[in-house]
MARDRENBA-148152 format. One record per atom (N, C-alpha, C): x negated, y, z. Coordinates in steps of 0.02 Angstrom, whole numbers, plus 50000, padded with zeros to 5 digits. Example, Ala and Ser with C-alpha at 12.3 -4.5 7.8 and 13.67 -1.06 7.14 Angstrom:
<nodes>
<node east="49340" north="49716" up="50390"/>
<node east="49385" north="49775" up="50390"/>
<node east="49340" north="49835" up="50390"/>
<node east="49358" north="49888" up="50354"/>
<node east="49316" north="49947" up="50357"/>
<node east="49355" north="50002" up="50394"/>
</nodes>
This chain:
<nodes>
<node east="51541" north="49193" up="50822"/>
<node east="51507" north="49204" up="50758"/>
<node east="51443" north="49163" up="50758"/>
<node east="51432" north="49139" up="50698"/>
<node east="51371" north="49070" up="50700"/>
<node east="51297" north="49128" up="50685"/>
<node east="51251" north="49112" up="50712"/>
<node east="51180" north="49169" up="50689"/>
<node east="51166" north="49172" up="50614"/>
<node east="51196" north="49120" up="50593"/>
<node east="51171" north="49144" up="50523"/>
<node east="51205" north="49192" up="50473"/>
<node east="51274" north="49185" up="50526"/>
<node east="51320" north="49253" up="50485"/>
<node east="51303" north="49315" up="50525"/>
<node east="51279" north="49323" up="50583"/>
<node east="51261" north="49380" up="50610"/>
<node east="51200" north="49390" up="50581"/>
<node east="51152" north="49351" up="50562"/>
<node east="51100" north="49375" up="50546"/>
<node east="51084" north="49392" up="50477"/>
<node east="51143" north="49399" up="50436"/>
<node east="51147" north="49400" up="50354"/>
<node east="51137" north="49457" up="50324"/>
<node east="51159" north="49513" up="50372"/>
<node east="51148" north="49581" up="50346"/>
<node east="51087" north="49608" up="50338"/>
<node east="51062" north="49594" up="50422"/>
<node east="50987" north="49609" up="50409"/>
<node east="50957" north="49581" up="50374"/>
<node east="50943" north="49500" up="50365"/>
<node east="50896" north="49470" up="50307"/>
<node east="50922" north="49519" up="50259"/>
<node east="50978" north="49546" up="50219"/>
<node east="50986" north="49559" up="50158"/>
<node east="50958" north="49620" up="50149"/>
<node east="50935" north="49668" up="50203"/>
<node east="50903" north="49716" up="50208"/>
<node east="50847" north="49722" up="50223"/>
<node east="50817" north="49684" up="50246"/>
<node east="50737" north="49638" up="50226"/>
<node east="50739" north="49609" up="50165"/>
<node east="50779" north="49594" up="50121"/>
<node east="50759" north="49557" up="50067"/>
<node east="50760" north="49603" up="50028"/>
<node east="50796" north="49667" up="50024"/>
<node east="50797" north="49736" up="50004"/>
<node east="50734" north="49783" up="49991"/>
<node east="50723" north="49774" up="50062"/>
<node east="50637" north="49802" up="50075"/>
<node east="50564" north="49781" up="50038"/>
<node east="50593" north="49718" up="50056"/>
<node east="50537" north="49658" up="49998"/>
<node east="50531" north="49701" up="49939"/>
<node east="50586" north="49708" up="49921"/>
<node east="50592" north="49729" up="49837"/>
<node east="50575" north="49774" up="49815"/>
<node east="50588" north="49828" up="49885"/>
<node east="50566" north="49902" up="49877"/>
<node east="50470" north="49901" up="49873"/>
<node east="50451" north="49862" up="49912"/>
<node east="50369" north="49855" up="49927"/>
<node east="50342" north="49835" up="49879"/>
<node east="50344" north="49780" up="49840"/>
<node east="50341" north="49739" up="49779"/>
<node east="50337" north="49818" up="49703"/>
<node east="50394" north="49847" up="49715"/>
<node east="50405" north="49882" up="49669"/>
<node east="50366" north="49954" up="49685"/>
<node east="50364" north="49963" up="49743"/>
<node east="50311" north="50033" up="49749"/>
<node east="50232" north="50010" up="49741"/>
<node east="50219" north="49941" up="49768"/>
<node east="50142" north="49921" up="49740"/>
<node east="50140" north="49919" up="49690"/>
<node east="50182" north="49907" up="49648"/>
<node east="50178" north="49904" up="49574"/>
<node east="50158" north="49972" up="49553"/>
<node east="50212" north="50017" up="49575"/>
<node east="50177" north="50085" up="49541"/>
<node east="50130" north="50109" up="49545"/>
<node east="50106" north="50078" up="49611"/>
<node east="50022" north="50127" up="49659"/>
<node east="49976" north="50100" up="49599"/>
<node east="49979" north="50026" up="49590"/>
<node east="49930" north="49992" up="49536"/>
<node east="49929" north="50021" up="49483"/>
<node east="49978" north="50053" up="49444"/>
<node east="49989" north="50081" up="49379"/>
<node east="49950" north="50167" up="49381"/>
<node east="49960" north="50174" up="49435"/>
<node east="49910" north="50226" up="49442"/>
<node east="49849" north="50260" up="49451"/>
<node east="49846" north="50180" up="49478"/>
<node east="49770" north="50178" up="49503"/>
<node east="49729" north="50180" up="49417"/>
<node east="49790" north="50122" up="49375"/>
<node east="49748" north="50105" up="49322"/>
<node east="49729" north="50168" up="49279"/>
<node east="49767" north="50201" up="49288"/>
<node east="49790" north="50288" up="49260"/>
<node east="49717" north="50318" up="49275"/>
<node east="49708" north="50330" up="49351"/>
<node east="49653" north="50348" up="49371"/>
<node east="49599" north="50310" up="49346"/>
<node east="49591" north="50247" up="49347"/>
<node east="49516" north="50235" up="49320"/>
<node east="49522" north="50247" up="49247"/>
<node east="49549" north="50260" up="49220"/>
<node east="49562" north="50277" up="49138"/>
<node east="49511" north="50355" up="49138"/>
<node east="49531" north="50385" up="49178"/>
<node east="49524" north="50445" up="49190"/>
<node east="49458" north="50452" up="49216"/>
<node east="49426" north="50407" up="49259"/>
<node east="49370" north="50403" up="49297"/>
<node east="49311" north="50380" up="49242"/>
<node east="49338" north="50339" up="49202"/>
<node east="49307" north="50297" up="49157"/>
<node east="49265" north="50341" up="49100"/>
<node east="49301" north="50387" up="49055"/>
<node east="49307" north="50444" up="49032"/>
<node east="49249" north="50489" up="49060"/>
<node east="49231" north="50493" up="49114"/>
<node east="49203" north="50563" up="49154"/>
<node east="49125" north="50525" up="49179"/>
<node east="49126" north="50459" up="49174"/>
<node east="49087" north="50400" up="49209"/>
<node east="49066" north="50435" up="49286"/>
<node east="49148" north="50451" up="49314"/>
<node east="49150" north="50460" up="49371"/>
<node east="49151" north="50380" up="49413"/>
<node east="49115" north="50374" up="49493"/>
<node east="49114" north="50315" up="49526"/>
<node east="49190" north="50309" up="49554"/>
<node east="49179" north="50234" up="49539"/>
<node east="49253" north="50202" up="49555"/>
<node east="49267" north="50201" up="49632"/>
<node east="49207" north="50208" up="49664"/>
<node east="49206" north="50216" up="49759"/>
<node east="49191" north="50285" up="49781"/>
<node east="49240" north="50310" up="49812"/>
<node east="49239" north="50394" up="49817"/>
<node east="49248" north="50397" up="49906"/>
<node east="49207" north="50368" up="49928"/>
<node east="49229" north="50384" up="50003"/>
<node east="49239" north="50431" up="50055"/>
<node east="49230" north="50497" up="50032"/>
<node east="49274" north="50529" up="50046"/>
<node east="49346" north="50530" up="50050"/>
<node east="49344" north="50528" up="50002"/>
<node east="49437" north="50515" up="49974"/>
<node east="49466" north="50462" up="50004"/>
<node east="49430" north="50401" up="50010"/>
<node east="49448" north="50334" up="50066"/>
<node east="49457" north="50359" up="50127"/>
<node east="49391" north="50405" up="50146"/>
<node east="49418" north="50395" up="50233"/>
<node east="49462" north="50460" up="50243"/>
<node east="49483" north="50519" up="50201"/>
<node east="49530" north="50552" up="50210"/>
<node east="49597" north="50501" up="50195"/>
<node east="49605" north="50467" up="50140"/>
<node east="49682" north="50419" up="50149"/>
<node east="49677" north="50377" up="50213"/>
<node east="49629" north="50349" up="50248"/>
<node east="49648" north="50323" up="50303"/>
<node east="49663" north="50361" up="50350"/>
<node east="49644" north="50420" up="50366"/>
<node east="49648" north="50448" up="50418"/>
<node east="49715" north="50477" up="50407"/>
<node east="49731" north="50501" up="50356"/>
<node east="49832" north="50522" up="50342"/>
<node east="49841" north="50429" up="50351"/>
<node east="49847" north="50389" up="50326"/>
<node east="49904" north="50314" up="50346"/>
<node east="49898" north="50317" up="50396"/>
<node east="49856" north="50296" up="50434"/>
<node east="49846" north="50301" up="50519"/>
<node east="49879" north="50356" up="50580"/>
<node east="49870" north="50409" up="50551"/>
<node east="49911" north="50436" up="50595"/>
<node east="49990" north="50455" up="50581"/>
<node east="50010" north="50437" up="50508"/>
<node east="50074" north="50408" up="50493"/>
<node east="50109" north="50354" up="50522"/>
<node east="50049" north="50299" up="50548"/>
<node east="50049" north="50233" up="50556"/>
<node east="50082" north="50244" up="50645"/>
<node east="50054" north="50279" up="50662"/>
<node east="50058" north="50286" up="50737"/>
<node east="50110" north="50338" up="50756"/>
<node east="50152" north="50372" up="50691"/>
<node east="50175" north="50416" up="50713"/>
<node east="50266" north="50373" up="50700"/>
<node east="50245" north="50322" up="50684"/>
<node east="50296" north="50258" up="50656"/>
<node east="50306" north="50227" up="50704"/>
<node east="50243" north="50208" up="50761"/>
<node east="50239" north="50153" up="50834"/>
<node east="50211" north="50090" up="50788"/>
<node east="50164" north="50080" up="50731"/>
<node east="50132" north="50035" up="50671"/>
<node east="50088" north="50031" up="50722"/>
<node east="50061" north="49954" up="50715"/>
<node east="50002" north="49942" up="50751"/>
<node east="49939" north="49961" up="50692"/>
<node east="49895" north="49997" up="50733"/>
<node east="49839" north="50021" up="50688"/>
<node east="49799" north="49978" up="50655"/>
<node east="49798" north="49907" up="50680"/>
<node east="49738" north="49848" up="50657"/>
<node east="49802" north="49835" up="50614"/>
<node east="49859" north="49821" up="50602"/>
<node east="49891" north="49785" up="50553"/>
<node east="49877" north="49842" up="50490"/>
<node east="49900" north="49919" up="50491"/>
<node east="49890" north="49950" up="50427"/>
<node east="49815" north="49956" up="50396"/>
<node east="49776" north="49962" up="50441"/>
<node east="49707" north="49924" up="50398"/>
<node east="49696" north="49897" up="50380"/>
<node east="49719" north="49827" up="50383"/>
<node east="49716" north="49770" up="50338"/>
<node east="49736" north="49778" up="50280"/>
<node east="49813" north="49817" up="50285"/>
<node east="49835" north="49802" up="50227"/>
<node east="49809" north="49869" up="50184"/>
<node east="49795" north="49910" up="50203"/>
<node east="49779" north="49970" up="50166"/>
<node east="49718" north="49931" up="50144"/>
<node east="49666" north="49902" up="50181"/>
<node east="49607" north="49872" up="50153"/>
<node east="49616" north="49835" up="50093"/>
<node east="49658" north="49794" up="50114"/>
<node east="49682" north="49740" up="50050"/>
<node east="49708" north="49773" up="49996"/>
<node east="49745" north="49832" up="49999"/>
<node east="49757" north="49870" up="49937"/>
<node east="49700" north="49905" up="49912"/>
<node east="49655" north="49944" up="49944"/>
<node east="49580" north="49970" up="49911"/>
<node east="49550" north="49905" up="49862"/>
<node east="49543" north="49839" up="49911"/>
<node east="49515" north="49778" up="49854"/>
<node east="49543" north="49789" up="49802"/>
<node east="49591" north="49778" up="49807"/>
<node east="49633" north="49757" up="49754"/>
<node east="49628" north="49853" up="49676"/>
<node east="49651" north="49894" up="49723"/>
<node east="49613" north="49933" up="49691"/>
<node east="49552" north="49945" up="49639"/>
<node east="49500" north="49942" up="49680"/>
<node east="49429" north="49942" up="49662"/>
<node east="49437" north="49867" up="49605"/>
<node east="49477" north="49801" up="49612"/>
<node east="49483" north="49755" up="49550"/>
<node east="49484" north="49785" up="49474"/>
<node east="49553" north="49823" up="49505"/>
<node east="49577" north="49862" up="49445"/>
<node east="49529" north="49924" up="49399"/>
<node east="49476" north="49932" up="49449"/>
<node east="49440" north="49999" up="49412"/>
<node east="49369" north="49981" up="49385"/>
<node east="49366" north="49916" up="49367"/>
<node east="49282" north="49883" up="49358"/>
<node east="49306" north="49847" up="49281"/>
</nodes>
């Protein structure tokens, strides 16, 4: 069997995943926008850090309870707060 036919299933289930990630960031964003709608309204602050370092501390030990390296889901959880906080200004 040549690797690229052994390896077809999995790519197609990575390319699956892609789609799934793509499409759940999508919703997180739509919610977020929900929330600052809501925040906006109340001229509640768009940076609530409480609430930040309680969601890190649930991903993280989700993260680890996965075998996730902890410096990779910070990044990306970081990169989603940016991106976040874009959406709420």
């Amino acid at each position: 069997m040549e690797l690229d036919e052994y390896l077809k299933n999995f790519r197609e289930q990575i390319d699956t995943l892609d789609h799934e990630i793509i499409y759940l960031l999508s919703r997180r964003f739509i919610i977020v926008e929900q929330i600052w709608l809501i925040k906006k309204d109340i001229w509640a602050e768009s940076i609530q850090p409480k609430r930040w370092e309680e969601l890190m501390y649930k991903v993280l030990e989700e993260a680890k309870d996965k075998h996730l390296s902890e410096d990779l889901v910070k990044k990306i959880w970081n990169l989603i707060h940016k991106e976040s906080l874009k959406i709420e200004k």
